[in-house]
PAZAPA-4460 file (N, C-alpha, C; in steps of 0.05 Angstrom, whole numbers, plus 32768, in hexadecimal, padded with zeros to 4 digits):
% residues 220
    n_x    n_y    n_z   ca_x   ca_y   ca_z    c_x    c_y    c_z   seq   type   mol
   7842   7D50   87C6   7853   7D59   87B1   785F   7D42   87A1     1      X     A
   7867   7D29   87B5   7874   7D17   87A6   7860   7D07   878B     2      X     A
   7844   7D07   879B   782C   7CFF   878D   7832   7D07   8772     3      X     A
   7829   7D26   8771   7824   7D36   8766   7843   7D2F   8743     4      X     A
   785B   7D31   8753   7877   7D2C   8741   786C   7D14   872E     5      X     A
   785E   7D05   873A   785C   7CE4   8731   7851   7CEB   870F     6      X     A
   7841   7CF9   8717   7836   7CFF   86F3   7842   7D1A   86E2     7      X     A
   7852   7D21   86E9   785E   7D3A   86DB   7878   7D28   86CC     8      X     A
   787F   7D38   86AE   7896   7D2E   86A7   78B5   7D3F   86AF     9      X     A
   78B0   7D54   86CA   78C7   7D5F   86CA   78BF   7D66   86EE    10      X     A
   78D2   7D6B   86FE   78CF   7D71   8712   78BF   7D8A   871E    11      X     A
   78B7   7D89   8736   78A5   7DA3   8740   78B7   7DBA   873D    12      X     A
   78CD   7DBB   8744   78E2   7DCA   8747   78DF   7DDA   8725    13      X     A
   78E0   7DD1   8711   78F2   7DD4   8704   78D0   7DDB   86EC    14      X     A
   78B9   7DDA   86F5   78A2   7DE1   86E9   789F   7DFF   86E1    15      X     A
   78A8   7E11   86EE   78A4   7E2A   86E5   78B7   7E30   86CD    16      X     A
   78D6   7E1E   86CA   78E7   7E21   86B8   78D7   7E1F   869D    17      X     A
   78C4   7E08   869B   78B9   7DF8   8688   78A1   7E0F   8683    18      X     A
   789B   7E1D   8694   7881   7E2E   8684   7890   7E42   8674    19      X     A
   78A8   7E53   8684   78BD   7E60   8673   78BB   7E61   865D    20      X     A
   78C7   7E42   865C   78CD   7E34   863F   78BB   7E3A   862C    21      X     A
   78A1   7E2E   8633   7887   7E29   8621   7880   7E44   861D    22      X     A
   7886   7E5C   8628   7879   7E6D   8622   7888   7E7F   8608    23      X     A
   78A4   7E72   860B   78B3   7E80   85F8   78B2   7E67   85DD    24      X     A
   78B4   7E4F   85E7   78AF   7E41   85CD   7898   7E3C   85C3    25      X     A
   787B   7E38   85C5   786D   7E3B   85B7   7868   7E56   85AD    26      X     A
   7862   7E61   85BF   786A   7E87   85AE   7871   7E84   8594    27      X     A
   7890   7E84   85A1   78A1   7E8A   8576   7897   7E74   856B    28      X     A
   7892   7E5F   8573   7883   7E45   855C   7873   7E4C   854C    29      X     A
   785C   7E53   8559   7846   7E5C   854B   7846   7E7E   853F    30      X     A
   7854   7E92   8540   7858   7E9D   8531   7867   7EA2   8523    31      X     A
   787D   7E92   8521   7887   7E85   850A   787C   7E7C   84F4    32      X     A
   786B   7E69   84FC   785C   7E5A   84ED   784D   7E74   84D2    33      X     A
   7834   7E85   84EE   7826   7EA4   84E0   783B   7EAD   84D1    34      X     A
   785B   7EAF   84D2   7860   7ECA   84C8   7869   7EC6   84B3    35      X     A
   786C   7EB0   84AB   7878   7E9E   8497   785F   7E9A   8485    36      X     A
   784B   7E94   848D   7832   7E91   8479   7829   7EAD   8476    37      X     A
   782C   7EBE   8483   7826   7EDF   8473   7839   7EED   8467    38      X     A
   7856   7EE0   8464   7864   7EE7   8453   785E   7EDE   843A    39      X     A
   784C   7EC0   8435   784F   7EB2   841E   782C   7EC1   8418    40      X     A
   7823   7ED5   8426   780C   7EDF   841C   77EB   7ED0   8428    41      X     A
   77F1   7EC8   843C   77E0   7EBB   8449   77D5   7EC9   8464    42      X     A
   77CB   7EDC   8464   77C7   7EED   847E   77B0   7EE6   8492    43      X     A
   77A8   7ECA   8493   7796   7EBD   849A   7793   7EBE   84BA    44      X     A
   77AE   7EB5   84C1   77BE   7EBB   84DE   77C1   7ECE   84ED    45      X     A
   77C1   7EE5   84DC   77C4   7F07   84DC   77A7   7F0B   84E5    46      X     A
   7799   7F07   84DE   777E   7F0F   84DE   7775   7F0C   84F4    47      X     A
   777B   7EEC   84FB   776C   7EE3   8518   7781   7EE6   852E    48      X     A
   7790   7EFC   852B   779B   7F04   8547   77B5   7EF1   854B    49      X     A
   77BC   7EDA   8542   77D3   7ED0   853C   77F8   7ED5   852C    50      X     A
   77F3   7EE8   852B   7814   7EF4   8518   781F   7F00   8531    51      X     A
   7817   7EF9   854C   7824   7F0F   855B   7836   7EF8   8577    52      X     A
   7844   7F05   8589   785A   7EFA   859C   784C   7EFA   85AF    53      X     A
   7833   7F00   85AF   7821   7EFB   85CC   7816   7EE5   85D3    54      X     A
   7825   7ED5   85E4   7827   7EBA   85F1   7802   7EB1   85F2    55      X     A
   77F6   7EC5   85FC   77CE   7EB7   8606   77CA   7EAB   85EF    56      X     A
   77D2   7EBE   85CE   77C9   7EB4   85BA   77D2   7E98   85A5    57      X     A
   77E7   7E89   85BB   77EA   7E71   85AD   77E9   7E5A   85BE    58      X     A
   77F1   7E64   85E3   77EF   7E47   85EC   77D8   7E41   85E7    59      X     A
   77D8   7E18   85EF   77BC   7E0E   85EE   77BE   7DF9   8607    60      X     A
   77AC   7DFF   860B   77AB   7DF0   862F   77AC   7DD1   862E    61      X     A
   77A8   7DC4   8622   77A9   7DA7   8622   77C9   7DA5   8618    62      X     A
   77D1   7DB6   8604   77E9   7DB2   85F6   77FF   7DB5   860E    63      X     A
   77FF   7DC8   8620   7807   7DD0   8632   7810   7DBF   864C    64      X     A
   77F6   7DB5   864F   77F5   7D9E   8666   7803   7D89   865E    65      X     A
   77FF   7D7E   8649   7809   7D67   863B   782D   7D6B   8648    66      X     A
   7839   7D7B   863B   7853   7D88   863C   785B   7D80   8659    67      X     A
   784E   7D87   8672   7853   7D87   868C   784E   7D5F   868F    68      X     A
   7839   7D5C   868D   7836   7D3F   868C   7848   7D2C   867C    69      X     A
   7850   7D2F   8667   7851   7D1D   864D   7875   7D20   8646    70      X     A
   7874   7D3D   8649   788D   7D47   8640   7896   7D55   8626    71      X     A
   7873   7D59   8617   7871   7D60   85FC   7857   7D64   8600    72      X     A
   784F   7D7A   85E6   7835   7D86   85E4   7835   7D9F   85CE    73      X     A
   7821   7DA9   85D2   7824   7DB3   85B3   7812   7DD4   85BB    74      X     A
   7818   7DE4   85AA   780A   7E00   85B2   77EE   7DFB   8594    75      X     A
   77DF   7E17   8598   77C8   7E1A   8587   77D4   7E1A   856A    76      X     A
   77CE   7E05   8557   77D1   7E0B   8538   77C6   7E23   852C    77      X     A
   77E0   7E31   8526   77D7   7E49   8510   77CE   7E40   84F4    78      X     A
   77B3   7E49   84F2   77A2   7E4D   84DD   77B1   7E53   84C7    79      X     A
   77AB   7E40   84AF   77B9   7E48   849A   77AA   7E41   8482    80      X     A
   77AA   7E4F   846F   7796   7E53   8453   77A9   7E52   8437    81      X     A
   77B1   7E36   8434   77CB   7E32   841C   77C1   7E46   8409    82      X     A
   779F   7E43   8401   7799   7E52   83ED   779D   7E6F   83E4    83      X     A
   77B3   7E74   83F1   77BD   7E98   83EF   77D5   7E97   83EA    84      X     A
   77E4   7E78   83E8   77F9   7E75   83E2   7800   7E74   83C1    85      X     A
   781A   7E87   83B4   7821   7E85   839A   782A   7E63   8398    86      X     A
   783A   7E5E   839F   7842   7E3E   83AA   783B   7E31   83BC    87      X     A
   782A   7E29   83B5   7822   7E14   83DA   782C   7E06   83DE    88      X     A
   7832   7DF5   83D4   7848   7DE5   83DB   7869   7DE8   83ED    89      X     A
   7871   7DF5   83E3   7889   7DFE   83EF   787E   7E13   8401    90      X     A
   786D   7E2F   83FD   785E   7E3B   841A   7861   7E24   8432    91      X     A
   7850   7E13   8425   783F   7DF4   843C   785D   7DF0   8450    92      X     A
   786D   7DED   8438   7886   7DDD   8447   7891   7DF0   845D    93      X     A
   78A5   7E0A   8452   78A6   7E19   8462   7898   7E22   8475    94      X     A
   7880   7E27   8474   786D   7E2B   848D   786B   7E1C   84A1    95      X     A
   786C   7E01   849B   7868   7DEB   84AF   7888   7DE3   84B4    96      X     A
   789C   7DEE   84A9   78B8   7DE2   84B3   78BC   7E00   84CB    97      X     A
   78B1   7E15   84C2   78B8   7E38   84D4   78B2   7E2B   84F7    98      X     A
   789B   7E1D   84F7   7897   7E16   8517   78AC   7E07   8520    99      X     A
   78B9   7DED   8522   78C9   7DE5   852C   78E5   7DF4   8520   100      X     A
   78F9   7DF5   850C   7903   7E0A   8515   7911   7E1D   852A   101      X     A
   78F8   7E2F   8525   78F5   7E43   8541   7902   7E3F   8552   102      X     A
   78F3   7E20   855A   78F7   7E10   8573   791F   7E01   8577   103      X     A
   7925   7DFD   8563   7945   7DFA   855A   7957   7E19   8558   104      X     A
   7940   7E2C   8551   7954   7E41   855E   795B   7E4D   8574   105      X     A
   7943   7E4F   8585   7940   7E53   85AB   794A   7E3D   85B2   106      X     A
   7957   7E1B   85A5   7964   7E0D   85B7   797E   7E1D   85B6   107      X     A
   798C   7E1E   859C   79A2   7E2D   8592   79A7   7E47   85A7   108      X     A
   7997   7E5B   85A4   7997   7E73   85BB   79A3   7E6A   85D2   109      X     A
   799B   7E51   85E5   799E   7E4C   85F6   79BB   7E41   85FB   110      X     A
   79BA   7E31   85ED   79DB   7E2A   85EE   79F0   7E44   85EF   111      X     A
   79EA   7E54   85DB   79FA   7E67   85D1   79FC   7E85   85E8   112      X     A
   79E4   7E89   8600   79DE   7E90   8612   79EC   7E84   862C   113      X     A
   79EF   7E65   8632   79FB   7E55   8642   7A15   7E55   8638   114      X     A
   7A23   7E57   8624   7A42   7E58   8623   7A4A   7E77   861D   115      X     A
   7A36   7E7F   860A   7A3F   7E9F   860B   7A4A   7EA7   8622   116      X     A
   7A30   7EA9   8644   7A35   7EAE   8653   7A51   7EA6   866B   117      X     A
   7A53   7E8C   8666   7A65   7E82   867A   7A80   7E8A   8669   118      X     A
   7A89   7E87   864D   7A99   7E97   8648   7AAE   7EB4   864B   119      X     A
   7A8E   7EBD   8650   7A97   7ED6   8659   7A9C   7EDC   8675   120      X     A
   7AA1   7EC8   8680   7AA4   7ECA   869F   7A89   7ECC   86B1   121      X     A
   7A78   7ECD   86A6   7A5D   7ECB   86BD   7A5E   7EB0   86CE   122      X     A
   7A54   7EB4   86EB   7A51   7EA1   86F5   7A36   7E97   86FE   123      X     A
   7A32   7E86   86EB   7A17   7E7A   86EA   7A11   7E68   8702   124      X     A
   79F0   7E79   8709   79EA   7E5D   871B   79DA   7E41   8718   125      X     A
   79DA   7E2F   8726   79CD   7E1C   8714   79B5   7E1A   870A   126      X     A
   79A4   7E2E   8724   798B   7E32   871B   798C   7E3C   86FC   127      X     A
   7999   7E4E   86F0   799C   7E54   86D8   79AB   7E44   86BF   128      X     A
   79B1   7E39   86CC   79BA   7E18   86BB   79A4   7E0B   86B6   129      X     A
   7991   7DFC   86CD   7983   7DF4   86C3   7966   7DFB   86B6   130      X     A
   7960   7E1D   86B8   794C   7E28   86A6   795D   7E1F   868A   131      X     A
   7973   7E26   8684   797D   7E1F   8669   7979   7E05   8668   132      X     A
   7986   7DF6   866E   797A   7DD3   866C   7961   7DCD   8663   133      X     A
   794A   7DCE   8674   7933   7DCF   8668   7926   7DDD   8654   134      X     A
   793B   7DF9   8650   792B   7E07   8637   793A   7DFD   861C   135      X     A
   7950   7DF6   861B   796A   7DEC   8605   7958   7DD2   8604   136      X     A
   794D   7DBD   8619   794B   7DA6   860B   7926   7DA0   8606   137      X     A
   790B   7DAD   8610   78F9   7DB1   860F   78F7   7DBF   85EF   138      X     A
   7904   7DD0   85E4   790F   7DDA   85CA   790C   7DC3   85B7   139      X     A
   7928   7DB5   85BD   792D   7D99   85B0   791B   7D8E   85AA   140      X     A
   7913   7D82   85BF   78F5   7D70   85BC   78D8   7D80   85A5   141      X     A
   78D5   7D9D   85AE   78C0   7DA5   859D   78C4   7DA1   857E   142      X     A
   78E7   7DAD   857A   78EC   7DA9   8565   78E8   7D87   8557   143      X     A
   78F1   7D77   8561   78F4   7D58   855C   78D4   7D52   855B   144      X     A
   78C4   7D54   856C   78AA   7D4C   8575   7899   7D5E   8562   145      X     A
   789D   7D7A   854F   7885   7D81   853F   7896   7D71   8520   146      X     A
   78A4   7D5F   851F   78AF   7D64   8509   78A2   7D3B   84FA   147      X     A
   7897   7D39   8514   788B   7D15   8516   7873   7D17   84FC   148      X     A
   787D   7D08   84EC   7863   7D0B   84D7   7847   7CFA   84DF   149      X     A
   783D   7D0A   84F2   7821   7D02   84F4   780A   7D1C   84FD   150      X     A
   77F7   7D1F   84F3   77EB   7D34   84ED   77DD   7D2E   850F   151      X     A
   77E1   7D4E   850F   77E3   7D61   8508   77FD   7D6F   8506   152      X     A
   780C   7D65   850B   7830   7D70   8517   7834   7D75   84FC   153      X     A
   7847   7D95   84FC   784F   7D9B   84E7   7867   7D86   84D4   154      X     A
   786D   7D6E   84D8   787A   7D61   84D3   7863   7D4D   84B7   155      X     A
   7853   7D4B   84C3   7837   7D3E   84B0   783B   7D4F   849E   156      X     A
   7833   7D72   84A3   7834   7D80   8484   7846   7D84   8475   157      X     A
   7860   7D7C   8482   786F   7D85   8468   7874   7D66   8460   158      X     A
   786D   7D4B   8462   786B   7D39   845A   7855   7D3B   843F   159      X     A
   783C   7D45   844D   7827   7D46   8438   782A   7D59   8423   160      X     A
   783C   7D6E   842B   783C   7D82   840D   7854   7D69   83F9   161      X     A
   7865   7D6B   840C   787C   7D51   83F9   786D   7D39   83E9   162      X     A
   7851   7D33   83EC   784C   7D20   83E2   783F   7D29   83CB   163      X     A
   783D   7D10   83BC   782A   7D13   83A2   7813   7D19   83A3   164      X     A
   77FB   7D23   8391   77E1   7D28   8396   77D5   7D0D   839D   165      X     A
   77D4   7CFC   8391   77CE   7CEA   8393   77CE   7CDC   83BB   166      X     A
   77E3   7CD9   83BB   77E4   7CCC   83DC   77E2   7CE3   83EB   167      X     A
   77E9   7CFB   83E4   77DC   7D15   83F8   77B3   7D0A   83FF   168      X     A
   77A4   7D08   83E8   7790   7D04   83E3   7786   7CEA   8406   169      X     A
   779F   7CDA   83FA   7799   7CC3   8413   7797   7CC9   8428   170      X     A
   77B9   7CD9   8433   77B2   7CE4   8447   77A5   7CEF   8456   171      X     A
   779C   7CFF   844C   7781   7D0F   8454   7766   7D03   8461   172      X     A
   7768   7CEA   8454   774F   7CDA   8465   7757   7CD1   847E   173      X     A
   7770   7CD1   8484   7779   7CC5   849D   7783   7CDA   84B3   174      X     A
   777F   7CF4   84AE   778E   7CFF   84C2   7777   7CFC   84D9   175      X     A
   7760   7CFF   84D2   774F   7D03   84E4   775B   7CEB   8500   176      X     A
   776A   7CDD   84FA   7770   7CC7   8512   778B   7CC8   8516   177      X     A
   7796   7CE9   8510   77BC   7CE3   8514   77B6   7CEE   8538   178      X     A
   77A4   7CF7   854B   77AA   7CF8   8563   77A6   7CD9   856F   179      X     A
   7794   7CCF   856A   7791   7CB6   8571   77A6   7C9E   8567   180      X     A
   77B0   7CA3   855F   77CF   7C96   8548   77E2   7C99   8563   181      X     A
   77E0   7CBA   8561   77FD   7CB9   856D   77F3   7CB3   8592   182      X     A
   77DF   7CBA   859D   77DA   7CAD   85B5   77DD   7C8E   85BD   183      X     A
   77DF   7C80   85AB   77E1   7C60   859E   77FB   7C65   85AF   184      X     A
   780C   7C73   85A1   781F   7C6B   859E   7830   7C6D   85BE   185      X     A
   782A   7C87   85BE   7834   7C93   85DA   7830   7C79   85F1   186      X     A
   7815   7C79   85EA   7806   7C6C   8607   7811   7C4A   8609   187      X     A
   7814   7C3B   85F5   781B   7C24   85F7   7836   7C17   85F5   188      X     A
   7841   7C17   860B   785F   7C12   860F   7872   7C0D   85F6   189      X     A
   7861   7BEA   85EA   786B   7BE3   85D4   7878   7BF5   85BF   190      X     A
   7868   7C02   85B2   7866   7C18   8599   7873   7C2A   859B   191      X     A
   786B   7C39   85C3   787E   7C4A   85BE   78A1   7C49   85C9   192      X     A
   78A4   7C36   85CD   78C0   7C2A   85D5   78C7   7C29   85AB   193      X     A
   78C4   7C1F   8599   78CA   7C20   8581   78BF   7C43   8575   194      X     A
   78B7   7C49   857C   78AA   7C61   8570   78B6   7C7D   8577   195      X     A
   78A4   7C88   858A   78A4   7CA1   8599   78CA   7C9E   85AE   196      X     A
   78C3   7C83   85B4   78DA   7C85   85C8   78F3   7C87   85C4   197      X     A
   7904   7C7F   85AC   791C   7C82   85A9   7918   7C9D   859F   198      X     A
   7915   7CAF   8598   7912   7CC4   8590   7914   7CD5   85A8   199      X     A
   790D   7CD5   85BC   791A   7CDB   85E2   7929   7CD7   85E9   200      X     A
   792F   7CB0   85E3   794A   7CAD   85EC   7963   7CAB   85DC   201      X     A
   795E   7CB9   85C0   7977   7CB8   85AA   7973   7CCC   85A5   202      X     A
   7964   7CD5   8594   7966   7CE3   857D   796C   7D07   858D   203      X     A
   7959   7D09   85A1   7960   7D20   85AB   7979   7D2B   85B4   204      X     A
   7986   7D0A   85C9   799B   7D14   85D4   79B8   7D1D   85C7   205      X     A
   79AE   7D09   85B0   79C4   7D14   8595   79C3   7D34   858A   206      X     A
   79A5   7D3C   8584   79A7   7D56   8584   79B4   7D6D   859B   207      X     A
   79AA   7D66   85B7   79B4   7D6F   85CA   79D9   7D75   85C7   208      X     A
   79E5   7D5D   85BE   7A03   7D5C   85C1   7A0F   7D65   85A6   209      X     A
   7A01   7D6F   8592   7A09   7D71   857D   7A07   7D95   8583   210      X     A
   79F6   7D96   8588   79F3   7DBA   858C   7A09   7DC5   85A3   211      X     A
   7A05   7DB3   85B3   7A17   7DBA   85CC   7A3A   7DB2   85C3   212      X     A
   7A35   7DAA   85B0   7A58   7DA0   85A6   7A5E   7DBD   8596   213      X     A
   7A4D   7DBE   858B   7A4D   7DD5   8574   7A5A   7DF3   8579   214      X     A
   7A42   7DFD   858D   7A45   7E0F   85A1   7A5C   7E11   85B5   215      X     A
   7A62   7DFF   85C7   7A74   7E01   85CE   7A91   7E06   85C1   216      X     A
   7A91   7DF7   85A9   7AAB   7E01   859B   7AA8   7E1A   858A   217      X     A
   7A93   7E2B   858A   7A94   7E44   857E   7A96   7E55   859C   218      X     A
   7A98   7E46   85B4   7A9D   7E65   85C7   7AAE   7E58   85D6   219      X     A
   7AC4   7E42   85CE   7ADA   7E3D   85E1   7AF5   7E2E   85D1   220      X     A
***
C-alpha cells in the first residue's frame, strides 16, 4: 500500500473522495460547456449524446488517471461546431469560459454546504470535512488548471477567439504540440517550479482563502 501511495497525488484513504469529486466535476464541466453551445445554436453536442448529466458520457480514462497521479486531468472535450454560431466569437468565449466556471461554482457549493451546515448546528464528522476539502479544492484546481492558455484547455480558446485573425491564423499551427508543451513543462522540475508550480503553491491557495473568507462571513 505504501508502494502503491508513492505514485498517487492524494492518499489511499481519501481516493474514493476524489472519484466523488470527478464525477460531479467533470460532469457539470462538460455539460456546461454542451449547454451553453446549444443555447448559442450549436446542437452538435446534443446530437452525440453529450447535453446530458450522465457521468459514462464525459469521463476520459487517461484524463482521470492523470487526476489520481498528477493531481489534475481533464474529462472528454465536448464537440463544438462555431459554425452555427450567430457570434462566434463571444459563443467561442462563453463556451469555453461555461467549463471552468462550473468548476468555481461546485467549489462555492462546498464552502457554502461546509458552513451552511456547521452553522446550523450539525455536527460534522471529519470524514465529511475532508470529502469537502478535496471536493472545494480539486474544484479550484480544475477551475485554475482549464483556464492555462495552452491548447487544448479551455483557457487556449478563449485566448484564441480574443485574438486577431491574423495571430489566431498562427496559432493554429502550433496547437498540434500544446500536450507536449505542457508535458515539458510538468515533467521538468526547472519550468515547472516557474510555470505550472506557483500556480499550486500560490495562486490556488489564495483562491482557497478568498472563498473561504467570503463564505464564512456570509454565514457567521
Amino acid at each position: 500500500m505504501d508502494f502503491l501511495e508513492g505514485f498517487l497525488a492524494y492518499p489511499l484513504r481519501m481516493i474514493p473522495y476524489v472519484a466523488i469529486t470527478l464525477v460531479f466535476a467533470f460532469t457539470l464541466h462538460e455539460f456546461a460547456h454542451a449547454y451553453v453551445a446549444y443555447k448559442f445554436g450549436d446542437e452538435t453536442a446534443k446530437k452525440q449524446g453529450r447535453l446530458t448529466l450522465n457521468p459514462l458520457q464525459h469521463l476520459d480514462p487517461f484524463g482521470t488517471i492523470l487526476i489520481l497521479i498528477a493531481g489534475f486531468g481533464w474529462a472528454r472535450p465536448v464537440p463544438v461546431n462555431r459554425y452555427f454560431f450567430k457570434k462566434p466569437r463571444l459563443a467561442g468565449i462563453l463556451v469555453s469560459a461555461a467549463g471552468p466556471l462550473s468548476n468555481l461554482l461546485l467549489a462555492c457549493i462546498g464552502f457554502m454546504i461546509g458552513y451552511g451546515l456547521s452553522r446550523a448546528g450539525f455536527n460534522l464528522t471529519d470524514n465529511f470535512y475532508d470529502f469537502l476539502d478535496i471536493f472545494i479544492r480539486l474544484n479550484i484546481v480544475l477551475f485554475i488548471f482549464n483556464l492555462l492558455p495552452l491548447p487544448p484547455l479551455d483557457g487556449y480558446r478563449i485566448v484564441e477567439d480574443l485574438a486577431p485573425n491574423h495571430l489566431r491564423a498562427k496559432m493554429t499551427q502550433y496547437e498540434q504540440y500544446g500536450i507536449l508543451i505542457f508535458l515539458i513543462l510538468v515533467l521538468i522540475d526547472p519550468l515547472y517550479n516557474v510555470t505550472i508550480g506557483p500556480i499550486f503553491s500560490f495562486v490556488i491557495p489564495w483562491i482557497w482563502d478568498l472563498l473561504s473568507n467570503f463564505f464564512y462571513g456570509v454565514f457567521f
